[in-house]
C-alpha positions as CSV (number, residue, x, y, z in Angstrom):
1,X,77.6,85.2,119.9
2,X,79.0,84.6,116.5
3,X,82.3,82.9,116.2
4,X,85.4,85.4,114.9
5,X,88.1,84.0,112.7
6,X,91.6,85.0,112.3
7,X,94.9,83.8,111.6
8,X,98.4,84.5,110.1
9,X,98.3,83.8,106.1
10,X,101.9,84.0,104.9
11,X,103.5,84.4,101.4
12,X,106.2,82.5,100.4
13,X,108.3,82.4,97.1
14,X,111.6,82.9,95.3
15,X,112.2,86.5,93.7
16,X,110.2,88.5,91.7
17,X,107.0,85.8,91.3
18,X,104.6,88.3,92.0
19,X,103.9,88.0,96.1
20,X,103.8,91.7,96.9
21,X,101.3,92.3,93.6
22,X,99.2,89.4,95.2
23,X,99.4,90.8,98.6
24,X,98.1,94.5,97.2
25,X,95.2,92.7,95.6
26,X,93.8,90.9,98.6
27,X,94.3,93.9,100.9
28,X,93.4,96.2,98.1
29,X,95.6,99.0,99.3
30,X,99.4,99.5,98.5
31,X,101.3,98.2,101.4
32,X,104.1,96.1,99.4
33,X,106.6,98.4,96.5
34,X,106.5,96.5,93.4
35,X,108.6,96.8,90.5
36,X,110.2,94.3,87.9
37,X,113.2,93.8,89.4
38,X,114.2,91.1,91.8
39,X,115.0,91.4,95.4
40,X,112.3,94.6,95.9
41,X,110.9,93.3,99.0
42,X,113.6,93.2,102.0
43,X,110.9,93.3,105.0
44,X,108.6,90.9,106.8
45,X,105.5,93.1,106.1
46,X,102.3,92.4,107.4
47,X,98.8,93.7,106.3
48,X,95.7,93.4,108.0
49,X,92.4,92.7,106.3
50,X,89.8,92.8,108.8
51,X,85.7,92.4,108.5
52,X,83.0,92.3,111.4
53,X,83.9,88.4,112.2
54,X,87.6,88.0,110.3
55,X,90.7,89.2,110.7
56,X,93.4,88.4,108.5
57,X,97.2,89.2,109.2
58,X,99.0,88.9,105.4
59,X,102.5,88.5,105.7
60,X,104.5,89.1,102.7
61,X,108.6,88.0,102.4
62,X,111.2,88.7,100.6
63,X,111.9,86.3,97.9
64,X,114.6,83.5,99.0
65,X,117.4,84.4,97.6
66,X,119.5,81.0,96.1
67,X,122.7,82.1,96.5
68,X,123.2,85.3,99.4
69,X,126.1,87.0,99.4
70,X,125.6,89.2,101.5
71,X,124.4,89.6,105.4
72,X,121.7,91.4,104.3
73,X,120.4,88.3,101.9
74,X,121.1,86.0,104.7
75,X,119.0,88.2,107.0
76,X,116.2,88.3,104.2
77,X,115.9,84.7,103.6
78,X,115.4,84.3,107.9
79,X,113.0,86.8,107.5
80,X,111.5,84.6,104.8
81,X,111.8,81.2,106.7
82,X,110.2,82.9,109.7
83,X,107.3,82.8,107.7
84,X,107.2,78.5,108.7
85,X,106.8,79.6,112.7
86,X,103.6,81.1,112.9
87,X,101.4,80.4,109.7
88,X,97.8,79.2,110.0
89,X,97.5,78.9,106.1
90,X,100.7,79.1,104.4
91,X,100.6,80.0,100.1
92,X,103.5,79.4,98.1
93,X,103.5,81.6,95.2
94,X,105.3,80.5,92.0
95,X,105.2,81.2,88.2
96,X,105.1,79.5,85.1
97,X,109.1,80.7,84.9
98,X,109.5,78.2,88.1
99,X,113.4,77.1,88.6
100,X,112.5,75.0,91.7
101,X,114.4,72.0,91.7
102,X,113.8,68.8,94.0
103,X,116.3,69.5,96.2
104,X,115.5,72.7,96.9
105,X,115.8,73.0,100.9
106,X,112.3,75.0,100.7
107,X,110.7,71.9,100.0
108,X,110.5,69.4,103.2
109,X,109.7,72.9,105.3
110,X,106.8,72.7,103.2
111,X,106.4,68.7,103.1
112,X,106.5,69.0,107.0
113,X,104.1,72.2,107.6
114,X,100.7,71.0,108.8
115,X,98.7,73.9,108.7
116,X,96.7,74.7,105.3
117,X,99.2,75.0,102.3
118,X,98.5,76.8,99.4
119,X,99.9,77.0,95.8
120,X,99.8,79.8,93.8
121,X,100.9,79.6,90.3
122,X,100.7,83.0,89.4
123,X,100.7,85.2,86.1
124,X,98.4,82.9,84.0
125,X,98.2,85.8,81.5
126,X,101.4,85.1,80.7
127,X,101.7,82.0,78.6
128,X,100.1,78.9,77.4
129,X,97.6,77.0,79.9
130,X,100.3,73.6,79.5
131,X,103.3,75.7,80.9
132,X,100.9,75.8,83.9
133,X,99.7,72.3,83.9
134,X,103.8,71.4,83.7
135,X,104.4,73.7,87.2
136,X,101.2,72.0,88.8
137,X,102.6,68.2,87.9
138,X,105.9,69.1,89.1
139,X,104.8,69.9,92.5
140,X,102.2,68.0,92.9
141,X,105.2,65.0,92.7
142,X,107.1,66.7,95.5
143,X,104.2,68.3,98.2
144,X,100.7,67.5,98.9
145,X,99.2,71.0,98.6
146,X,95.8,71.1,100.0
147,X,94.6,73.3,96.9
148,X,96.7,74.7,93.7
149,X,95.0,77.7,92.2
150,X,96.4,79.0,88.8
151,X,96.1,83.1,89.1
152,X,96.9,86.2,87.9
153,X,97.8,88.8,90.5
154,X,98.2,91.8,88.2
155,X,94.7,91.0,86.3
156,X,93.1,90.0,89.6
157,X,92.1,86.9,88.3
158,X,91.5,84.1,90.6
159,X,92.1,86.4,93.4
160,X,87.8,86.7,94.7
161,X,88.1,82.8,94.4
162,X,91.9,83.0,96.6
163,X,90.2,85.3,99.1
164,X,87.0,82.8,99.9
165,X,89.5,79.7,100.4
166,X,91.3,81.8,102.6
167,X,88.1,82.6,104.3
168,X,87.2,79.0,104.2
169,X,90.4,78.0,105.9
170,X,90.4,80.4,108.8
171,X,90.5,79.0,112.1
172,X,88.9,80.6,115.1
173,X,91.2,83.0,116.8
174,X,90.8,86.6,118.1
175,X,91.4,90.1,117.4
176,X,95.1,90.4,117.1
177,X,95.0,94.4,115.8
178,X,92.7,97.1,116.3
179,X,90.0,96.5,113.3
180,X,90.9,99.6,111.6
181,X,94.9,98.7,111.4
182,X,96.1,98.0,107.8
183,X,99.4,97.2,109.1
184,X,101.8,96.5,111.9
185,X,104.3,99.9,110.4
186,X,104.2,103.3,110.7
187,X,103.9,105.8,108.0
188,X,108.0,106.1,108.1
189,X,108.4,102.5,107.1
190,X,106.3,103.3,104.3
191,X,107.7,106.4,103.0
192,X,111.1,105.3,103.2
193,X,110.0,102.3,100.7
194,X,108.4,104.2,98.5
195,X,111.8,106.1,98.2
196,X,113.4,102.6,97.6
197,X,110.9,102.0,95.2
198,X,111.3,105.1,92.9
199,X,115.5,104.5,93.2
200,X,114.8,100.9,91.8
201,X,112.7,102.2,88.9
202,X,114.7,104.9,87.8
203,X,118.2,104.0,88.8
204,X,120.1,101.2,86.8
205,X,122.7,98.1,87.6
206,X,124.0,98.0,91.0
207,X,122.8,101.2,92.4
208,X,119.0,100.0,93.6
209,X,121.0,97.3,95.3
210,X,123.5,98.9,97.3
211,X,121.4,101.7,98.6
212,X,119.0,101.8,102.1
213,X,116.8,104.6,103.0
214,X,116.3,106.0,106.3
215,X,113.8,108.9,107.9
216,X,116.2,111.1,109.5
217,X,113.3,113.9,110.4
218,X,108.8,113.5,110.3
219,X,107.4,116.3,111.1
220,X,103.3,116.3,110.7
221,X,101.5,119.4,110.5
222,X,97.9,120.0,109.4
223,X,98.4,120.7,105.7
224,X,101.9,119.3,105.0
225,X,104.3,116.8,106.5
226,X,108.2,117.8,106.1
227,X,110.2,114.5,105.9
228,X,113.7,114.6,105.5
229,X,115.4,111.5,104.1
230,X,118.9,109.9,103.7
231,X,119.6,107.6,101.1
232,X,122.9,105.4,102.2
233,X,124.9,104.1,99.3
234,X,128.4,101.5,99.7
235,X,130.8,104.1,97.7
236,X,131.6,106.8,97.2
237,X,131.2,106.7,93.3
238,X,127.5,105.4,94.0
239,X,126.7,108.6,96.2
240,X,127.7,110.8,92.9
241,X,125.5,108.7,90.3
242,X,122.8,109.1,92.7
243,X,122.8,112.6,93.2
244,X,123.6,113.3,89.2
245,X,124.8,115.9,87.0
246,X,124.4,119.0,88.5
247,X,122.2,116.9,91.4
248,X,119.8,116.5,88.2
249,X,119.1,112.7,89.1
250,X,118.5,113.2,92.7
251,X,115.8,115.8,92.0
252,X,114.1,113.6,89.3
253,X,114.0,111.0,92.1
254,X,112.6,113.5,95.0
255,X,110.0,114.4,92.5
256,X,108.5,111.1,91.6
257,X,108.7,109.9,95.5
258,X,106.4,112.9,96.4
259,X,104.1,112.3,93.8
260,X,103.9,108.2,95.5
261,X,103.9,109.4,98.9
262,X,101.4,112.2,99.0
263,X,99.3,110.0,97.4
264,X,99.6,107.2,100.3
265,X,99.3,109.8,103.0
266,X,96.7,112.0,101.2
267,X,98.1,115.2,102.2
268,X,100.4,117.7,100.7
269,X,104.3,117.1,101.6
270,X,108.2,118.5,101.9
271,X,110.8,116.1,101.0
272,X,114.2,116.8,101.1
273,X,116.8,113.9,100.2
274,X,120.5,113.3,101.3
275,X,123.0,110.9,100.0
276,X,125.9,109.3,102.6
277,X,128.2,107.1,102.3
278,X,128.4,104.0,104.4
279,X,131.1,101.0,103.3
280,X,129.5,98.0,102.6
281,X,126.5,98.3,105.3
282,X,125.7,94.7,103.7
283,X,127.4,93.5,105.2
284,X,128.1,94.9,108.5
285,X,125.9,93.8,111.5
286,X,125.7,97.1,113.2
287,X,124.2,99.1,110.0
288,X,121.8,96.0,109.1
289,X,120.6,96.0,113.0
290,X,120.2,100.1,112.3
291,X,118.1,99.9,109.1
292,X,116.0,97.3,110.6
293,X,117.4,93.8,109.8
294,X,117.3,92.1,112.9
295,X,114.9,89.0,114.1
296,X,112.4,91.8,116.0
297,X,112.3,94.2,113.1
């Protein structure tokens, strides 16, 4: 009997380097919201690429966050640093824009970490190939990466090459999710993102920031699912810039999330969106535990 590899492959990086773009590419499906602005991802996600005698668990972070000022950054970066408990190959993802500095507490994690490491210096279509070569000297002074690849995850370049090393560096293991899994959340999870995501691209300042969606009804029927969703903002003056001029805002938003969202589900669907109020959930434990922030999430 053949031998069946698997193992945890986690993503690590500051804000908005790319991880979540990467993670789409090797998975080739749209698990992780992207957009341009810092801070999208909030989750441990994982995503499950699996083949007759491989099983890779992706997980991506949210970027470490220098300076949190809020619980819910603190509880992001733990969700980030969990990453260092279970990894069989871990990649660091980086850019050519790389603030790292040597006493960055990221670094002996990674200096200590024995499994495979990784370093990914990502968006290579960006600028001149000695901006990369300066990233790659610099951390090749402070850890001893067992490979440094130079990629682009938007253009897939580098990623076929990415994917075999991974493949390369798998250890044998077992099944840990059904084959046909892509990830360890439910549709909900999903849907409420892809709200998130559409308030970060069409909403400005602090508002993409300060809000949190939730799926307060899911109802699937054979042609249609009817979700209803709650979008909770910190004040009451976000709740009204939100909903808009004659709730012209909030209906531009529930437009472009159904477009996103029947497209992931692949069926028609009924979206309704409400906007509450709920004082700085940032930082209050009992709200963060509620929308999911919690070690077990």
């Amino acid at each position: 009997m053949e031998s069946h590899r698997s193992g945890f492959v986690n993503i690590i990086g500051k804000p908005n380097v790319g991880k979540s773009t990467l993670l789409n590419a090797l998975v080739g499906e749209k698990l992780s919201i992207i957009t341009s602005k810092p801070q999208t991802t909030r989750h441990r996600i994982l995503s499950i690429l699996s083949g007759e005698d491989f099983q890779i668990v992706f997980s991506d972070t949210p970027g470490l966050v220098d300076d949190p000022n809020y619980g819910l950054h603190r509880m992001m970066n733990a969700f980030s640093l969990s990453a260092f408990e279970d990894a069989d190959i871990m990649m660091l993802v980086t850019d050519p824009y790389d603030n790292f500095q040597e006493n960055d507490p990221l670094i002996p994690l990674l200096q200590k970490l024995e499994v495979p490491k990784l370093l990914l210096v990502n968006k290579i279509d960006q600028v001149a190939e000695d901006r990369i070569d300066q990233v790659v000297k610099k951390w090749k002074n402070w850890v001893d990466f067992d490979y440094i690849l130079p990629i682009s995850a938007l253009q897939k370049e580098g990623v076929p090459e990415l994917m075999q090393l991974i493949l390369s560096r798998l250890p044998e293991g077992p099944v840990y999710y059904p084959k046909d899994q892509l990830s360890d959340r439910h549709n909900r999870f999903f849907v409420a993102e892809m709200i998130r995501e559409q308030i970060l691209q069409l909403y400005s300042k602090e508002i993409p920031y300060a809000t949190e969606v939730q799926i307060d009804a899911y109802e699937e029927e054979e042609n249609i699912d009817r979700i209803r969703a709650i979008i909770y903002v910190s004040r009451r003056t976000q709740k009204a810039i939100v909903i808009g001029k004659d709730g012209m805002a909030i209906k531009k938003l529930g437009i472009a999330a159904r477009q996103e969202i029947e497209a992931f589900l692949g069926k028609q669907v009924y979206l309704e969106l409400y906007v509450k109020v709920r004082d700085d959930w940032r930082n209050d434990d009992k709200s963060l535990r509620g929308f999911g922030y919690n070690a077990d999430a």
